[in-house]
Backbone as CSV, one residue per row, in Angstrom:
resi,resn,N_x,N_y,N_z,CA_x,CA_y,CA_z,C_x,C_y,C_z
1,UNK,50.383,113.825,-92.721,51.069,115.109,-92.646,50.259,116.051,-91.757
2,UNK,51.037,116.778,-90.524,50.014,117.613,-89.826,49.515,118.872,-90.464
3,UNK,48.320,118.996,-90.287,47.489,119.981,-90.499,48.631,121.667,-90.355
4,UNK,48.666,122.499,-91.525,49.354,123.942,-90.878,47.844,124.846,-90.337
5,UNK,48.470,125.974,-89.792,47.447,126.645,-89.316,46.410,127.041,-90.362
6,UNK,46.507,127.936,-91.443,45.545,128.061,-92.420,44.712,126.852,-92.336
7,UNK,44.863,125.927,-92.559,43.942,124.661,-92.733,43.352,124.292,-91.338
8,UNK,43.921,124.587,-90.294,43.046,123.752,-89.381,42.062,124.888,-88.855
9,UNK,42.558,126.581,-89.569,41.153,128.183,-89.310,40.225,127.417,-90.439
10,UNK,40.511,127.241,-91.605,39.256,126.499,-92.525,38.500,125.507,-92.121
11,UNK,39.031,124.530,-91.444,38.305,123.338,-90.872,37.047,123.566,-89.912
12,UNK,37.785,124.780,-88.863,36.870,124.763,-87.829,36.054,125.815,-88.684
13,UNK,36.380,126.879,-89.305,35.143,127.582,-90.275,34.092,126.968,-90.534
14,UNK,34.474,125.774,-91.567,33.688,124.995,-92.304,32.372,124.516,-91.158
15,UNK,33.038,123.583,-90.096,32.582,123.032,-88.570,31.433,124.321,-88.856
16,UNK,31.802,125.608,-87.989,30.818,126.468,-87.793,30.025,126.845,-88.204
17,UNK,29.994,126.787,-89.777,29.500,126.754,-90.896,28.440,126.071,-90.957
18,UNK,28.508,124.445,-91.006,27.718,123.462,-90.994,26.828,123.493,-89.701
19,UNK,27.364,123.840,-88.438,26.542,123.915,-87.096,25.387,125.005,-87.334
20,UNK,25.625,126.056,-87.760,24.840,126.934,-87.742,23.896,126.506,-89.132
21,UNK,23.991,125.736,-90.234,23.146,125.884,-91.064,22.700,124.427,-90.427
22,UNK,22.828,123.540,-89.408,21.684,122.832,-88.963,21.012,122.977,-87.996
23,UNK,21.521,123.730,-87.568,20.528,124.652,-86.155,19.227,125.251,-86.762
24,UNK,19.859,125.994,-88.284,18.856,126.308,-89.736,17.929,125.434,-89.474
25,UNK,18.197,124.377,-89.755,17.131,122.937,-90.754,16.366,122.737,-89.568
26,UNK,16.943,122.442,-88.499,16.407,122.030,-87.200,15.159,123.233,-86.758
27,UNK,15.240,124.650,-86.509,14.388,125.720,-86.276,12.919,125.626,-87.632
28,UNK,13.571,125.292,-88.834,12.353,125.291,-90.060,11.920,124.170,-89.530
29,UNK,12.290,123.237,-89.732,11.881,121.558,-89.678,10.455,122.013,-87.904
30,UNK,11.160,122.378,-87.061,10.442,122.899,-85.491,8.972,123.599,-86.237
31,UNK,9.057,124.549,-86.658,8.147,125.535,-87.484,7.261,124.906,-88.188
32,UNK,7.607,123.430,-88.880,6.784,123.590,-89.912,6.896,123.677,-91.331
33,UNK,8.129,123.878,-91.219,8.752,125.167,-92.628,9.591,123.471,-93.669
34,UNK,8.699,122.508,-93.660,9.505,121.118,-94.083,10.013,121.573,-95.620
35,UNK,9.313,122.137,-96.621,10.838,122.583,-97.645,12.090,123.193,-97.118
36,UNK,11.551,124.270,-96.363,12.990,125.158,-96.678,13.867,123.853,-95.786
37,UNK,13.525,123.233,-94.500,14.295,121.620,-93.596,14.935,121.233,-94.718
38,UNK,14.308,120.532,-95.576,14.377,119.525,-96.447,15.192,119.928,-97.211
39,UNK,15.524,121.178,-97.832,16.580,122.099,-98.609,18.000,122.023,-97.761
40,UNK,17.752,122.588,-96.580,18.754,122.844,-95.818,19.390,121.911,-95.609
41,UNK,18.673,119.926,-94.858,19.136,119.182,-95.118,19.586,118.406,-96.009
42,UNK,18.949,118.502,-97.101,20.050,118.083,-98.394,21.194,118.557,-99.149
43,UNK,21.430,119.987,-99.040,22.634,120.424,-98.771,23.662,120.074,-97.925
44,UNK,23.526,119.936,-96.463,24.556,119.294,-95.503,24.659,118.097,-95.809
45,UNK,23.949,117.322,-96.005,23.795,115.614,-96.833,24.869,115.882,-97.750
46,UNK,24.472,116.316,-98.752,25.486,116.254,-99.768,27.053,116.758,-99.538
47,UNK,27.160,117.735,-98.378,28.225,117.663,-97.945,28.635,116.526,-97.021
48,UNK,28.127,115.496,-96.909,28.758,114.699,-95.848,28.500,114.940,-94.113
49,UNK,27.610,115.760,-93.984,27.620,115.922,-92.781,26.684,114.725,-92.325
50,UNK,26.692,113.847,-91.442,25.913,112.489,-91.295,24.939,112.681,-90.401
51,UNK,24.489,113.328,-89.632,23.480,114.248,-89.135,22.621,114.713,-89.653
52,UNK,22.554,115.355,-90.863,21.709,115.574,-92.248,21.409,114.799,-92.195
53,UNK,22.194,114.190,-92.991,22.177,112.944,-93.657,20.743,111.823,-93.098
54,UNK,21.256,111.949,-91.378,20.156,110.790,-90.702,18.392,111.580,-91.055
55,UNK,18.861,113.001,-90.658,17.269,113.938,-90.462,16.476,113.931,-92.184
56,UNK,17.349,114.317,-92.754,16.891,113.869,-94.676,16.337,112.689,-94.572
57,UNK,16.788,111.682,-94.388,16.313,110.294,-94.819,15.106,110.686,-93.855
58,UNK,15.190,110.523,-92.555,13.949,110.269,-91.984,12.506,110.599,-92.633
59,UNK,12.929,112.565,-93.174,11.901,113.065,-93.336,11.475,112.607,-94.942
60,UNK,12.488,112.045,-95.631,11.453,111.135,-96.899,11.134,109.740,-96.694
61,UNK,11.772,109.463,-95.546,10.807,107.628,-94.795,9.556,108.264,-94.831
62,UNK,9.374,109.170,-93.858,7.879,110.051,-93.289,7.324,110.290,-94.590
63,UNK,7.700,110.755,-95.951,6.377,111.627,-96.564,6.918,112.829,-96.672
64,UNK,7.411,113.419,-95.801,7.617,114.834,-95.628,8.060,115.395,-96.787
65,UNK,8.650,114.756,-97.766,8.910,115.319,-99.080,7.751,116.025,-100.234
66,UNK,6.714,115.290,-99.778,5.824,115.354,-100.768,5.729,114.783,-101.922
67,UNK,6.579,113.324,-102.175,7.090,113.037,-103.369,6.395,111.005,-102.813
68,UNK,6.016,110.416,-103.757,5.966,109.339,-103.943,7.307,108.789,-104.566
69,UNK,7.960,107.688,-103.345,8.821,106.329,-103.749,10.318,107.213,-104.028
70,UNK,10.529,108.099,-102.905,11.608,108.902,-102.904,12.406,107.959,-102.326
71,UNK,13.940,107.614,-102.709,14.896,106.832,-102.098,15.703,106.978,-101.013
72,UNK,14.984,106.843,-99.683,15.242,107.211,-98.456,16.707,106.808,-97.512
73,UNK,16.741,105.056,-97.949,17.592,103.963,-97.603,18.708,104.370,-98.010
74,UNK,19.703,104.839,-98.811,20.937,104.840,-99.244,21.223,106.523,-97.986
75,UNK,20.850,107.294,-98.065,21.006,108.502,-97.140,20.863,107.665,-95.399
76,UNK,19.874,107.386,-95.246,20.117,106.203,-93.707,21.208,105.607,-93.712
77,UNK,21.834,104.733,-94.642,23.387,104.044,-94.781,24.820,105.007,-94.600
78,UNK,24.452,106.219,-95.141,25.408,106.741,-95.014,25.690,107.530,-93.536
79,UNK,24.219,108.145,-92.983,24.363,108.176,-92.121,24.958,107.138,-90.936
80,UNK,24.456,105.929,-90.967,24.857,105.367,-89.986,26.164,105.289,-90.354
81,UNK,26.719,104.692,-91.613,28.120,104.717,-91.598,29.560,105.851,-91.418
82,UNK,28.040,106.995,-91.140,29.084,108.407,-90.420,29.082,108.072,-88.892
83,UNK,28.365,107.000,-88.536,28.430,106.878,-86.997,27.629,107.981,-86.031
84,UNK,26.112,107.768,-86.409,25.057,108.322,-85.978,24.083,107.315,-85.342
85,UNK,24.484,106.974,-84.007,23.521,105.442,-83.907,22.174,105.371,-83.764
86,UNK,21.346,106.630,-84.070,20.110,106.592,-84.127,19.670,105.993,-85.761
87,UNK,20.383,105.992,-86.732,20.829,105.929,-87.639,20.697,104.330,-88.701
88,UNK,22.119,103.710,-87.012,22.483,103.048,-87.167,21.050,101.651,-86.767
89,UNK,20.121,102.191,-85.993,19.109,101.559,-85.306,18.022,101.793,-86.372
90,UNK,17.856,102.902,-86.923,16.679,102.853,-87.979,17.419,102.213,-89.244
91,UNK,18.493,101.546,-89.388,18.926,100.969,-90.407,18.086,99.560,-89.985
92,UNK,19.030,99.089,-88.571,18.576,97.589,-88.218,17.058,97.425,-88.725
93,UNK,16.263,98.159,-87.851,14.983,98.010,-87.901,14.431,97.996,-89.410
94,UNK,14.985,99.024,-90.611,14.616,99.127,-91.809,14.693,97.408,-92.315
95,UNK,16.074,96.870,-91.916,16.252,95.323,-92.732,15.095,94.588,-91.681
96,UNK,14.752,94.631,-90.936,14.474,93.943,-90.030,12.878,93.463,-89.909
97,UNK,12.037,94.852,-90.804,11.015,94.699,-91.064,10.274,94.835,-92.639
98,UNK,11.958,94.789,-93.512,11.711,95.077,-94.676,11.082,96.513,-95.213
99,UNK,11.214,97.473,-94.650,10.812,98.954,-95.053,11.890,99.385,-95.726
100,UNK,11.319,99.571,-97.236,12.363,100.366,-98.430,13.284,99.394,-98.771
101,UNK,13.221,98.022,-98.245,14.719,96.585,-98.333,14.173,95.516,-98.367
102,UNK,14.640,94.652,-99.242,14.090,93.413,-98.750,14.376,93.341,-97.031
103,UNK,13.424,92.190,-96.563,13.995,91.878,-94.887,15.508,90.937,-94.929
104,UNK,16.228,91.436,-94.400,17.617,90.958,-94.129,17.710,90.724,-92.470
105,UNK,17.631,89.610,-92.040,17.754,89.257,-90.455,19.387,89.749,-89.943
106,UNK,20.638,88.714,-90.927,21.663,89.186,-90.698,21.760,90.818,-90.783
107,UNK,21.744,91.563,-91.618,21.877,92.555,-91.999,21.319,93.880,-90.389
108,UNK,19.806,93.122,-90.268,19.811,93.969,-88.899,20.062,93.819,-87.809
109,UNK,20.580,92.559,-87.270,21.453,92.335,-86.266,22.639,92.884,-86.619
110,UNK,23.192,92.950,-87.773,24.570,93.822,-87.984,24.398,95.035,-87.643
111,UNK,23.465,96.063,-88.276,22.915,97.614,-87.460,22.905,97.684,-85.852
112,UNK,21.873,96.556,-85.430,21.816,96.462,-83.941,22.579,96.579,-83.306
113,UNK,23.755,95.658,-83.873,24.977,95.903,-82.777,25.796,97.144,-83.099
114,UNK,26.077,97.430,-84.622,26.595,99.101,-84.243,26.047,99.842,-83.295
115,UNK,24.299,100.154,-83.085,24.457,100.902,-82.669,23.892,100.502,-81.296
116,UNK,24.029,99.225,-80.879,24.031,98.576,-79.637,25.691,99.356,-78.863
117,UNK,26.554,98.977,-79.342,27.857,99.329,-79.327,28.232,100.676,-78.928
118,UNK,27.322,101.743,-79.437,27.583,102.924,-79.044,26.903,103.407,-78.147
119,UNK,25.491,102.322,-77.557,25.372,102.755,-76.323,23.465,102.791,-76.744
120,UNK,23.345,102.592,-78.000,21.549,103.411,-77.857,21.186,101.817,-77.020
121,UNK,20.002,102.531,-76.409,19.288,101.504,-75.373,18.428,100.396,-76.506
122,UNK,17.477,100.837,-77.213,16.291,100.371,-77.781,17.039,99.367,-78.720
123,UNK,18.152,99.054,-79.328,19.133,98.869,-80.526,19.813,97.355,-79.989
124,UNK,20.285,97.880,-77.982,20.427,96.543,-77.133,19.260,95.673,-77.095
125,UNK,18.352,96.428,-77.157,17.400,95.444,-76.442,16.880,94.609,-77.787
126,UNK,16.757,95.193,-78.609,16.219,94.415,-80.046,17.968,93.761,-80.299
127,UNK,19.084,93.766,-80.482,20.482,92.872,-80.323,20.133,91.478,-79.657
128,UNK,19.899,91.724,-78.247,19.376,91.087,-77.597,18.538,89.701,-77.763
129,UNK,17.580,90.126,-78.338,15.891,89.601,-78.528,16.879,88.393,-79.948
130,UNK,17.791,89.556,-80.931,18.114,88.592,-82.441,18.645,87.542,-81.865
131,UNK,19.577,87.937,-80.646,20.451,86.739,-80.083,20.096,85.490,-79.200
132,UNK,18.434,86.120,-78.810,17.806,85.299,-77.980,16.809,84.074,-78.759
133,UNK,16.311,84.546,-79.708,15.458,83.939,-81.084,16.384,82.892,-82.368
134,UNK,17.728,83.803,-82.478,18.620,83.352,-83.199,18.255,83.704,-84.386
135,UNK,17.905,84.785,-84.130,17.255,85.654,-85.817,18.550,86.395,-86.469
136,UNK,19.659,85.715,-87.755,20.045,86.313,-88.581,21.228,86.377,-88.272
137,UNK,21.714,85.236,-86.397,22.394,85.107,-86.004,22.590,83.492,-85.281
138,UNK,23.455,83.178,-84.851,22.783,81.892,-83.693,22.494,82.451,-82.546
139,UNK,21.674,81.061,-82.173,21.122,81.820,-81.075,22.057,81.624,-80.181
140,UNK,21.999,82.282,-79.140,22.783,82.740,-77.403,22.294,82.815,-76.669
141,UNK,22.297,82.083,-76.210,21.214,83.076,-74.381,22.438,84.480,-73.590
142,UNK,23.642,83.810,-73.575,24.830,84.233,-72.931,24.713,85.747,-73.570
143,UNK,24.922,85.974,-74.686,24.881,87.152,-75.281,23.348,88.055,-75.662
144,UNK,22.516,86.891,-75.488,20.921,87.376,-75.326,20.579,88.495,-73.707
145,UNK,21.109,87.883,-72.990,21.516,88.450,-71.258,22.477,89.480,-71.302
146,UNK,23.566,89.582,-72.165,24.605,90.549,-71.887,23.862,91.784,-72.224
147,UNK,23.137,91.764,-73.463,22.563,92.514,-74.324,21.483,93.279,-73.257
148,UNK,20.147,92.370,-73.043,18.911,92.827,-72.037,19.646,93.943,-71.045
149,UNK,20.605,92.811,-70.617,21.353,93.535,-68.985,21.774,95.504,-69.461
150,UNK,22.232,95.336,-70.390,23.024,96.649,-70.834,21.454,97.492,-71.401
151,UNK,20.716,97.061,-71.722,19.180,97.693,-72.147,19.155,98.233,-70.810
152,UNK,18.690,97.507,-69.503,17.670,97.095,-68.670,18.656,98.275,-67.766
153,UNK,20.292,98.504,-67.797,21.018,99.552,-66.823,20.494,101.083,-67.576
154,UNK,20.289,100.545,-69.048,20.049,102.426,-69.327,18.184,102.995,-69.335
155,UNK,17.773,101.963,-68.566,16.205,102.379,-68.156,15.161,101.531,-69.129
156,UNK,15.543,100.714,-69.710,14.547,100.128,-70.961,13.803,98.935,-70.038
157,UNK,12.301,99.122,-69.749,11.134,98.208,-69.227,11.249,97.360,-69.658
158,UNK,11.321,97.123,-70.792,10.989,95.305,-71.585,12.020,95.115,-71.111
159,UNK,13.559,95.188,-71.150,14.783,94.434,-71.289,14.754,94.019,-69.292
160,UNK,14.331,95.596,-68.869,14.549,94.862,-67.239,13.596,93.603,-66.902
161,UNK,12.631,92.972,-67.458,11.242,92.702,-67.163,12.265,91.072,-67.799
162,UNK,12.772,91.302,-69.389,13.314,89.986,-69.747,14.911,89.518,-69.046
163,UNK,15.259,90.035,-68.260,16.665,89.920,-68.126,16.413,89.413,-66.463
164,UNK,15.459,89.649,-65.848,14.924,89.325,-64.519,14.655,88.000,-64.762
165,UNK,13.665,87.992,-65.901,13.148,86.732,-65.969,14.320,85.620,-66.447
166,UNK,15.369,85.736,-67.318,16.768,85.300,-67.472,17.417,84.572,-66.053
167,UNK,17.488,85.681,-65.310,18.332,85.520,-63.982,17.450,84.587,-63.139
168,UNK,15.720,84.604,-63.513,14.972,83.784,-62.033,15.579,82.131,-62.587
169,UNK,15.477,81.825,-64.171,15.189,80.560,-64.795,16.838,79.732,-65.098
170,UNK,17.913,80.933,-65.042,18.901,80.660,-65.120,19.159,80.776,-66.518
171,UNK,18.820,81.293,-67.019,18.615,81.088,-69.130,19.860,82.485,-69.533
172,UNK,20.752,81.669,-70.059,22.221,82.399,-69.980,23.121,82.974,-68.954
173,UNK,22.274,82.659,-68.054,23.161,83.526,-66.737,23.420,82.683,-65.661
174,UNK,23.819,82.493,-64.820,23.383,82.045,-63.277,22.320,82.429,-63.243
175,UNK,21.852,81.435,-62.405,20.406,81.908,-61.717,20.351,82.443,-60.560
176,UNK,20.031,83.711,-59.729,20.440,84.291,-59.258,18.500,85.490,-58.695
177,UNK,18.195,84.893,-57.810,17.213,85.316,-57.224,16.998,86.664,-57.135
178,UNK,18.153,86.984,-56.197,18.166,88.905,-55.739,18.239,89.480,-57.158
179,UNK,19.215,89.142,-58.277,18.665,89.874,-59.259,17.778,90.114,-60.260
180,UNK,17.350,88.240,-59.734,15.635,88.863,-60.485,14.959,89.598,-59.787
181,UNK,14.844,89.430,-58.403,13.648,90.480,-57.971,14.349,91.628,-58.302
182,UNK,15.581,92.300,-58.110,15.637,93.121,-58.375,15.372,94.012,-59.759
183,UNK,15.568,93.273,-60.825,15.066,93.610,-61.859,14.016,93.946,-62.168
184,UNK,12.959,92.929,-61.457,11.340,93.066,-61.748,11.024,94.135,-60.924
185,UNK,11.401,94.022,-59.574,11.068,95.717,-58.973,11.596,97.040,-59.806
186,UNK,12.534,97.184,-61.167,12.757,98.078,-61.810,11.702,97.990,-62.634
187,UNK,11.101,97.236,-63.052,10.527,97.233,-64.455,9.165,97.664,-63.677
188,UNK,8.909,97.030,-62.625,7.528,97.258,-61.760,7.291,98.503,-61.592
189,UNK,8.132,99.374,-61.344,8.172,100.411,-60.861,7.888,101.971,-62.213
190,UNK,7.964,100.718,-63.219,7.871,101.711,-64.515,6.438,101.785,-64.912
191,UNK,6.035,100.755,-64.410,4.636,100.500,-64.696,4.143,99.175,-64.722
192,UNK,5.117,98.054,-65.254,4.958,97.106,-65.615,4.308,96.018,-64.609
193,UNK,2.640,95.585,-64.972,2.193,95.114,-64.124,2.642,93.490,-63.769
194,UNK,2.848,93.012,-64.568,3.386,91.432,-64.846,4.014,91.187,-63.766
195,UNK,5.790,92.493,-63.821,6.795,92.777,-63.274,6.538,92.721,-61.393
196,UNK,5.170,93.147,-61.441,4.619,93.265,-60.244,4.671,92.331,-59.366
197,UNK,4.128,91.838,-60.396,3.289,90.423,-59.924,4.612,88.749,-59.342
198,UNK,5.196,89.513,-60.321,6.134,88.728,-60.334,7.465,88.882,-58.992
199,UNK,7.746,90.108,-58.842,8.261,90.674,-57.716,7.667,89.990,-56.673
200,UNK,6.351,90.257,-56.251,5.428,89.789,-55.327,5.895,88.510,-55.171
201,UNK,5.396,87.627,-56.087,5.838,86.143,-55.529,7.520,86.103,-55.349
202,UNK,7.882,86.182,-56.342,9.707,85.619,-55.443,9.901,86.411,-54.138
203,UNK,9.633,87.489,-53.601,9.564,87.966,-52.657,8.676,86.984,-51.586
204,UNK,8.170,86.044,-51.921,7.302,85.596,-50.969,8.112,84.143,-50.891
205,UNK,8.579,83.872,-51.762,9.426,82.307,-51.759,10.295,82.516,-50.575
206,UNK,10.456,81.069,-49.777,11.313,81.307,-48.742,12.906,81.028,-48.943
């Protein structure tokens, strides 16, 4: 049923409402001020705002509560499942290394790719790596490469450095010279000395 006007002036109220009291949490949290944060964000939490939601959890992962064996993990879930993919990536990683969870392999390749999906870089490149190892998934090279490749376009060193090396050996991809060097001259260029080195010689192959 469409929204009448009264309801859709409350909605965006509410909206403005919530923006301005996390701009709140965000300025204390900046300061220093981690109760009054921690107040502010558990209020928007409890309203559902999934943004809270992600900044709450973080700051009782951290300590910041001041509280021993505070239950951090269920506020991270909800966040990600508001579709926060920073969220959705400190979920993966939570199963992934067992922090606050047992370790669940499936479970953080399931995170990974949410928030592989929405684009975070660091989220591809660990997607990637599950699909390349066959951690919690089978393994792929094909989808191990799709993954790096999509890391390695939004600036991520490791993924350009592994996705070069993919393309020199042929390991899920064609093998395909120009885009390894080209890759390794990205990653080289970040710093990566290996990448260097490696540039150097295929550049020298005839």
């Amino acid at each position: 049923m469409p929204l009448r006007l009264p309801h859709i002036v409350l909605a965006l109220c509410l909206c403005a409402s919530q923006a301005s009291d996390l701009d709140g949490a965000f300025a204390a949290y900046g300061k220093g001020d981690h109760p009054r944060a921690l107040r502010e964000y558990r209020a928007l939490a409890e309203r559902g705002n999934a943004l809270a939601q992600f900044n709450y959890a973080m700051m009782l992962k951290r300590g910041e509560a001041g509280e021993d064996d505070v239950d951090w993990l269920p506020w991270l879930e909800k966040a990600a499942a508001g579709k926060v993919m920073n969220a959705a990536y400190a979920l993966g990683l939570a199963y992934e290394h067992g922090e606050g969870t047992p370790t669940s392999q499936p479970l953080a390749t399931h995170w990974f790719q949410v928030a592989a999906e929405q684009g975070h870089t660091q989220a591809q490149l660990s997607l990637g790596t599950q699909y390349f190892l066959g951690r919690g998934i089978a393994k792929d090279f094909r989808l191990a490469a799709k993954w790096y490749e999509k890391a390695a376009e939004g600036g991520d060193m490791a993924a350009q450095y592994l996705i070069a090396s993919m393309y020199e050996h042929g390991d899920g991809v064609a093998a395909n010279r120009a885009q390894a060097l080209s890759w390794y001259i990205a990653a080289a260029r970040q710093g990566d000395a290996v990448a260097k080195l490696k540039a150097e010689a295929l550049a020298r192959q005839p």
